[in-house]
N, C-alpha and C positions, 0 to 999 in steps of 0.2 A: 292775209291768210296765215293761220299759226302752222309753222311745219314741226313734224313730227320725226322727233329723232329717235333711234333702236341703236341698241349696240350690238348684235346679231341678226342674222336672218330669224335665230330662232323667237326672237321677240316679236316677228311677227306672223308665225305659221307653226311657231310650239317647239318641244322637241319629239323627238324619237321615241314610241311610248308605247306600253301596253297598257291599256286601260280608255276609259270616257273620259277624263278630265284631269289636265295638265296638273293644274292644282293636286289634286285628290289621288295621284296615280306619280308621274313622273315627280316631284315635289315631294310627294312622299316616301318613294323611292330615296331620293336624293339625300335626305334628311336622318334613312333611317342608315346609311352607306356612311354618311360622315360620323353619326353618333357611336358606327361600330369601328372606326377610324380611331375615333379620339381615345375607347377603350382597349383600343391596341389588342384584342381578340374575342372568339364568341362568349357572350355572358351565358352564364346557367341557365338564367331567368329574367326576363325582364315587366315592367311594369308599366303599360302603356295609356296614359292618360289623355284621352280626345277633349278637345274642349270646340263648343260651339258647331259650324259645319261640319268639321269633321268629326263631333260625339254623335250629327243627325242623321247623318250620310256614312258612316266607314264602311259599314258592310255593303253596301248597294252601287259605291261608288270605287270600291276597291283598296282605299286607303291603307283598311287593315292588309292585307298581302301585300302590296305594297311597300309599309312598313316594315313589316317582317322581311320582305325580300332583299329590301338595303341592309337590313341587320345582317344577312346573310351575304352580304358582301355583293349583290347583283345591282347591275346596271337597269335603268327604267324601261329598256326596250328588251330586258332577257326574256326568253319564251318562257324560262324556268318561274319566272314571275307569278302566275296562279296555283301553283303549287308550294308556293313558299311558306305555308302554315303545314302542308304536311312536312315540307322538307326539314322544317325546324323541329318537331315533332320526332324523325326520323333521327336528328344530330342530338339530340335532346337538351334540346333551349326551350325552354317552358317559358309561353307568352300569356299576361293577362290584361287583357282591353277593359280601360275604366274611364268609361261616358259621362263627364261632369256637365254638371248645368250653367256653371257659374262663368261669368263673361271674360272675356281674355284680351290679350291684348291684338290678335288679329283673330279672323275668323275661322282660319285655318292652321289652328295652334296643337300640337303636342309635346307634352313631357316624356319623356322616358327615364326609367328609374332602372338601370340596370347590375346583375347581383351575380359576382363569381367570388364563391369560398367569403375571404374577409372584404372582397374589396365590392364598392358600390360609385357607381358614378351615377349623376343627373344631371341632363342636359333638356333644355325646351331648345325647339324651332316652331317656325312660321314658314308655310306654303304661302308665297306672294305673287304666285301666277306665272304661267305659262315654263313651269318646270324650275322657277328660279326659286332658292330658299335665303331663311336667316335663319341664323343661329345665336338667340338671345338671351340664355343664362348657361352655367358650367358651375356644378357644384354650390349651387347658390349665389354665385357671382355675375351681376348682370355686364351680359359683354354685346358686341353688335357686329356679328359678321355676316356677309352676304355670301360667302361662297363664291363673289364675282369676278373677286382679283386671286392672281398667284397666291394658293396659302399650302405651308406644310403646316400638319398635326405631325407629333413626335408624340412619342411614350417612351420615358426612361426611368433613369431610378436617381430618386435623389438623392442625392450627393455634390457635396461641392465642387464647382467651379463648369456642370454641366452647359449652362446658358453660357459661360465665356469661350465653350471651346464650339457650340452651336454658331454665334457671334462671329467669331472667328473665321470661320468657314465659308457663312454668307461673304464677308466683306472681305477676304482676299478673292473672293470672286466679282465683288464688285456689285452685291445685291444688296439693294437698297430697302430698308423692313420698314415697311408702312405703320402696323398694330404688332402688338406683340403680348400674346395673354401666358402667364404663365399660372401655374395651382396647383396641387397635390393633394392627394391622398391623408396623407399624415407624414411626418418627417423622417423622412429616411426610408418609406416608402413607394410607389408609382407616383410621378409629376407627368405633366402632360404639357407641353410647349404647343401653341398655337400663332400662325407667324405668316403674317398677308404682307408681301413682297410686291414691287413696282413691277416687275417686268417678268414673266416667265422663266422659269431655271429648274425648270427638273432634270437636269443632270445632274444637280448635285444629291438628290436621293442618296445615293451611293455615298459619298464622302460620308455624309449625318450616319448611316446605318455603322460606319464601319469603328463609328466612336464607341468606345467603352459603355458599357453603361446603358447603352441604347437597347432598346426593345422592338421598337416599332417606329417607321416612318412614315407619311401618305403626304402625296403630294394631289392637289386639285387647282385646276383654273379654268 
């Protein structure tokens, strides 16, 4: 008899969620919370492209609020969650949903293309079920994260010697850095550090924030 192994309870009763489908709802929550992480604050506008279930389903299945609700910084089980198209509406972040036909690499795939003043990021992820995501290109750069292990996103500004004093910080603590994606904007503009770590360590939040040059920090695991 093959046994079945979880790394959570929640992989086998879901998570915490508002909406019909872990996928379509908490997933895309998830996805849209990280994507406004890695932009380090609210974009003007963003650009929202569904590919496959979720171009067929966003409206019916909740996706789109959803989405918009993690841009907005909320967790998959806020109340504030079906409100999150006016809310955005309301802060004035102008969203536009664009339903491709063309096939992807998961079924539950979006892009976002997001637009403040000069600066633009683009990010795709993948709803891979039961509230768990990936996060599979940044900026045109195909990268593979699950979101599963310890990861900080940072936003700073580039400038030399930032990564060594990041670096630095992790390993007089004794945190050991699994991936480590780093990119930018243009030079001498906003870089973005992305950093999946062995073992949980959100305390150190605090140290990374207090470095020069830093903008923003998020930690998830």
């Amino acid at each position: 008899m093959e046994q079945l192994k979880y790394r959570s309870v929640f992989d086998i009763i879901g998570p915490v969620m508002v909406g019909p489908s872990s996928s379509h709802t908490a997933g895309a929550a998830r996805i849209g919370k990280v994507i406004r992480s890695i932009f380090g604050e609210q974009p003007e506008s963003v650009d929202i492209y569904l590919y496959e279930s979720f171009a067929k389903t966003y409206r019916g299945h909740g996706t789109d609020i959803a989405l918009v609700g993690g841009l907005l910084g909320m967790e998959p089980d806020d109340t504030r969650l079906a409100e999150s198209l006016k809310i955005a509406y309301e802060k004035g972040m102008e969203v536009y949903f664009i339903p491709k036909s063309e096939k992807a690499e998961h079924p539950n795939s979006v892009k976002m293309i997001l637009h403040k003043g000069d600066r633009t990021l683009s990010v795709s992820g993948k709803s891979i079920g039961g509230g768990n995501i990936q996060i599979s290109e940044l900026n045109g750069f195909k990268i593979s994260l699950s979101m599963g292990t310890p990861t900080f996103i940072t936003v700073h500004q580039d400038v030399p010697g930032m990564i060594a004093k990041v670096t630095n910080i992790l390993s007089k603590q004794g945190v050991n850095i699994g991936t480590m994606t780093v990119t930018r904007e243009s030079k001498g503009e906003k870089a973005i550090m992305i950093i999946e770590v062995d073992e949980p360590q959100p305390g150190i939040c605090a140290q990374l924030k207090s470095l020069e040059y830093m903008y923003t920090v998020n930690y998830f695991d």
